[in-house]
C-alpha positions in Angstrom: 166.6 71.4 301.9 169.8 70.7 303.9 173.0 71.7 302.3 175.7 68.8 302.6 179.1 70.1 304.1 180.8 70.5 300.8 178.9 72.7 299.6 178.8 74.2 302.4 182.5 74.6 302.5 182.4 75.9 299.4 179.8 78.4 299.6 181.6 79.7 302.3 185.1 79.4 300.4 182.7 81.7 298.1 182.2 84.1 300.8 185.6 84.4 302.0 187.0 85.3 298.7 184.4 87.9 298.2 185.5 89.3 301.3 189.4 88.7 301.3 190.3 88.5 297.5 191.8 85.1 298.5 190.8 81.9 296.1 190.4 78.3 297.1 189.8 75.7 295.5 186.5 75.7 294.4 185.1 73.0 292.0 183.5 74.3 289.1 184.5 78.1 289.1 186.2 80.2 286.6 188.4 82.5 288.1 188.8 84.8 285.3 184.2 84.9 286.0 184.4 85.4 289.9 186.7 88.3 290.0 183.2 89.9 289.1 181.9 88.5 292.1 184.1 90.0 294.7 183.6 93.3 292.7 180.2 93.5 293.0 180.2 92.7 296.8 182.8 95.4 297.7 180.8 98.2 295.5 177.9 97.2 298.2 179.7 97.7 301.2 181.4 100.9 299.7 178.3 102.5 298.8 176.7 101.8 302.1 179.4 103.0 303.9 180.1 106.0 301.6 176.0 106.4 302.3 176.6 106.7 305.3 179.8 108.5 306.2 179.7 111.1 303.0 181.7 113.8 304.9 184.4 111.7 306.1 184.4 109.8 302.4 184.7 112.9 300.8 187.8 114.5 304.0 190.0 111.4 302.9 191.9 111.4 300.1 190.1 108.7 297.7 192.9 105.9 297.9 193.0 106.4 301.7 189.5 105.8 302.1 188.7 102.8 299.5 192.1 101.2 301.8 190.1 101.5 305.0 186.7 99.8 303.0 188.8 97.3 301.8 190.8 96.6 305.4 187.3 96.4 307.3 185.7 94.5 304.4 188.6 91.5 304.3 189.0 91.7 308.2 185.8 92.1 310.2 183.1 89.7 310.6 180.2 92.0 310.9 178.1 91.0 313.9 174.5 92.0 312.9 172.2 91.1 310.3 171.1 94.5 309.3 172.8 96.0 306.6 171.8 99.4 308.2 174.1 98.8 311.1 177.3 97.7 309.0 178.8 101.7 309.1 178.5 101.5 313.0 180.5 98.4 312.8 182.8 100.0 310.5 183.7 103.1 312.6 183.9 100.5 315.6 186.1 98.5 314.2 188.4 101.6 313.6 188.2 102.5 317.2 188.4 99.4 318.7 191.8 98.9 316.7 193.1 101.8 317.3 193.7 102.7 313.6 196.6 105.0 312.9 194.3 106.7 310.4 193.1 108.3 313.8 196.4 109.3 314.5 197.3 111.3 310.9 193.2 112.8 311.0 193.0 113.2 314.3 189.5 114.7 313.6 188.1 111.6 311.4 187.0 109.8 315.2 184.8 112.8 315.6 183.6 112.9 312.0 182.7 109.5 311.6 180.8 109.3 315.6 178.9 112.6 314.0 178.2 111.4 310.9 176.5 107.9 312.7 174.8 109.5 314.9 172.2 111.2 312.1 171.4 107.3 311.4 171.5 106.0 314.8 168.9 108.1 315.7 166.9 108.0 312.0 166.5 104.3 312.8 166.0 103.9 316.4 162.7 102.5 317.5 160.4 104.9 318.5 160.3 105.4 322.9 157.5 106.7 324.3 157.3 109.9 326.4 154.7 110.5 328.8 154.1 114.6 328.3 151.5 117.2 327.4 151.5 119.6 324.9 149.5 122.1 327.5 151.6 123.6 330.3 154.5 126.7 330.8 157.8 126.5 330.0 158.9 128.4 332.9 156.9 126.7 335.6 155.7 123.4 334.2 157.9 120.3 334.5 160.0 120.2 331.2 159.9 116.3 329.8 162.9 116.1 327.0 162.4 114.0 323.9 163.3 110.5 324.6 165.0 110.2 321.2 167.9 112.0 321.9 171.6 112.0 322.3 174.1 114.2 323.4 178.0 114.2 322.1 181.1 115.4 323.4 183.7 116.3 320.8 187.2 117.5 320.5 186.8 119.2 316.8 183.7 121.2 315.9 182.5 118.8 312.9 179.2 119.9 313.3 180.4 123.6 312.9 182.8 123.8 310.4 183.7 122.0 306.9 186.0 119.3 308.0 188.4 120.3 305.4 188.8 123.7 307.4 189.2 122.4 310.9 193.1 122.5 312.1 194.4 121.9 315.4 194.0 125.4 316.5 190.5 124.8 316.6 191.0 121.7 319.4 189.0 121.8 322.6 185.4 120.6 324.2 182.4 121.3 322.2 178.6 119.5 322.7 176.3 118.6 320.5 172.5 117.7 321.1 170.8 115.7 318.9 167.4 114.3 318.5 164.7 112.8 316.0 161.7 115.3 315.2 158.2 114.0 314.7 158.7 114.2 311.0 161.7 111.7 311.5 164.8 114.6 310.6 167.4 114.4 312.6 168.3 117.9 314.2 171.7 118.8 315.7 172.0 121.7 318.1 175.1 123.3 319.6 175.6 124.0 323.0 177.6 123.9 326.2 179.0 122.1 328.4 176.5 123.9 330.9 173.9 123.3 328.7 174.7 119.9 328.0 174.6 119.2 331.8 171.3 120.8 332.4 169.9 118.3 329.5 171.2 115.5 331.1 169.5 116.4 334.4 166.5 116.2 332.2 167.3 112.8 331.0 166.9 111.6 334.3 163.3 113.4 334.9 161.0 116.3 334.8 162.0 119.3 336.1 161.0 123.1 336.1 163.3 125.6 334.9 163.8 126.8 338.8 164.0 123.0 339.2 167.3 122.9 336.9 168.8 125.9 338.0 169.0 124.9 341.5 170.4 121.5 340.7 173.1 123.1 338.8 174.1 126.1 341.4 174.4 122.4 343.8 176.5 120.5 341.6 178.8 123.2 340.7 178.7 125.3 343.7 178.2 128.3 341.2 175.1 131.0 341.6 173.9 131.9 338.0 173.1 135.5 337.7 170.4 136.6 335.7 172.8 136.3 332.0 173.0 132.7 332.5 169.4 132.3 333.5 168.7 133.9 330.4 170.8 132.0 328.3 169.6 128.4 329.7 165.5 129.8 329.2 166.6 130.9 325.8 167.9 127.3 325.2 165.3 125.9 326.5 162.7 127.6 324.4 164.7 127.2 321.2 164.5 123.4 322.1 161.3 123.0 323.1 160.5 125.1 319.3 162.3 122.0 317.7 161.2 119.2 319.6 164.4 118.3 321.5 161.9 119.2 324.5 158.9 117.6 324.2 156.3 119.2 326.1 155.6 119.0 329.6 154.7 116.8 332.5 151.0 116.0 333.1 
């Protein structure tokens, strides 16, 4: 059945108020009843945000966050229809605004990008890899997992307890993750180095020789037998967890 415009105007007069706390006119309601309304939609989006962000919920002080739910709730109209892909909008919208909450935690960008990622890559559709679980990893062509992602970030929210990270501990640290056949989602530190030698994999299969020689190219930089070390051991612990798949046929 078609809805006439007026009720669709006032459907969506419902809607706004839910979202903004602002009431219209609306024939028929109680305002002292649809307070509940309003209520019940924002403890929603709270919990699925709080869900999905617990470690950044739980770093801002409880007024602080409920302000930010409340901000995105009344301002942004969220774009997709999956309710799983609301906190994604939510840490976008703080980005894209430039939110000064960014500014007093300068760690929360970080927090929050970590924090997604664990879902982002618990829901993606699953991607095909063509690999073999016969071969060497030191002479057969390495093929990573195609459910993957790697992060650059300036605090070491990963590493530490949010609540313990300062500015003294500012700088560059990378972060691997990927989805496991069980479905976990397993982050692994590493490198800059290490980072780079993943995203050669990204592009195709390559032997460990393979990598090293595209690095020593790029960086103008022979690796002595340490580093070599340190990249196989990497590589093994990766292949052990499923962040490399298996190899080439």
């Amino acid at each position: 059945m078609l809805l006439t415009d007026t009720t669709r105007q006032h459907q969506s007069a419902l809607a706004s108020y839910c979202r903004t706390g602002n009431l219209a006119v609306i024939p028929g309601i109680h305002p002292e009843n649809i307070r509940e309304y309003r209520r019940l939609v924002y403890n929603v989006v709270e919990d699925i945000l709080r869900n999905a962000y617990p470690l950044a919920a739980d770093f801002l002080p409880r007024e602080e966050w409920e302000a930010l739910v409340n901000e995105f709730f009344s301002r942004h109209s969220c774009q997709s229809p999956q309710v799983w892909y609301m906190p994604k909008e939510f840490y976008k919208y703080l980005a894209g605004n430039d939110h000064p909450v960014f500014e007093k935690y300068p760690i929360l960008p970080d927090l929050l990008l970590f924090e997604w990622t664990e879902t982002e890559l618990f829901m993606m559709e699953d991607k095909a890899a063509d690999y073999s679980i016969s071969g060497d990893l030191l002479f057969s062509k390495l093929v990573l997992n195609p459910e993957h992602l790697v992060l650059a970030f300036d605090f070491p929210v990963h590493l530490k307890n949010a609540r313990q990270i300062s500015g003294t501990d500012k700088g560059k640290y990378y972060v691997a993750a990927h989805r496991d056949a069980e479905g976990e989602v397993i982050f692994t530190d590493c490198s800059a180095a290490l980072a780079r030698i993943l995203g050669y994999l990204a592009e195709k299969p390559q032997t460990i020789l393979e990598l090293f020689h595209r690095f020593e190219q790029e960086y103008r930089l022979p690796l002595n037998e340490e580093q070599q070390q340190h990249i196989i051991r990497f590589l093994q612990n990766a292949y052990q967890h499923q962040l490399i798949s298996g190899f080439k046929n």
